[in-house]
C-alpha positions, -999 to +999 in steps of 0.1 A: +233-515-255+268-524-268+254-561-275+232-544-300+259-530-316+252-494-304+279-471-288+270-450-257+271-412-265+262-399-230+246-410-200+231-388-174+213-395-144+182-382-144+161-397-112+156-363-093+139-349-121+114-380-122+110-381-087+086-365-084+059-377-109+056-405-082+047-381-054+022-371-082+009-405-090+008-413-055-017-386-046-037-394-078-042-431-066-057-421-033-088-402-047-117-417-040-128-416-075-095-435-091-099-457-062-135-468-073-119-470-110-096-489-098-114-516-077-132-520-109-106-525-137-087-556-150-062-573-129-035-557-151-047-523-141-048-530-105-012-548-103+003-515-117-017-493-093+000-511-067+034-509-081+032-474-087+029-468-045+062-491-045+082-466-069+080-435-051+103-455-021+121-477-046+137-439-060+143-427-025+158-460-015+184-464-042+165-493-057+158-474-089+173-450-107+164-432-144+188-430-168+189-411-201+210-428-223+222-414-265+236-438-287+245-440-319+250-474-347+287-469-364+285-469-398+292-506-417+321-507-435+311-537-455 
């Protein structure tokens, strides 16, 4: 962020409160109806179907984490 010439504001961690979209999205993938969908999509489809049953662990793990990040530009003083 600071290579792009931005300057951090705030940073909070914010990976309980996502959490638990991946329980959501984990239960949505196992219906049988988004699993016929599924089988039937593009390859691009299918590869993040089964990334989305690897982030659910990945949060609990430690892997991941969300942040939410403000920054601002400074103003040029050309």
């Amino acid at each position: 962020i600071e290579d792009a010439g931005l300057t951090v504001e705030t940073f909070a961690d914010i990976t309980a409160r996502v959490r638990p979209t991946w329980t959501h999205v984990q239960r949505l993938i196992r219906r049988p109806l988004v699993r016929w969908l599924v089988r039937h999509a593009d390859e691009a489809t299918r590869a993040f179907v089964d990334a989305c049953q690897a982030m659910g662990p990945a949060y609990d793990e430690g892997i991941m984490a969300y942040g939410m990040i403000t920054a601002h530009r400074p103003p040029r003083h050309d």
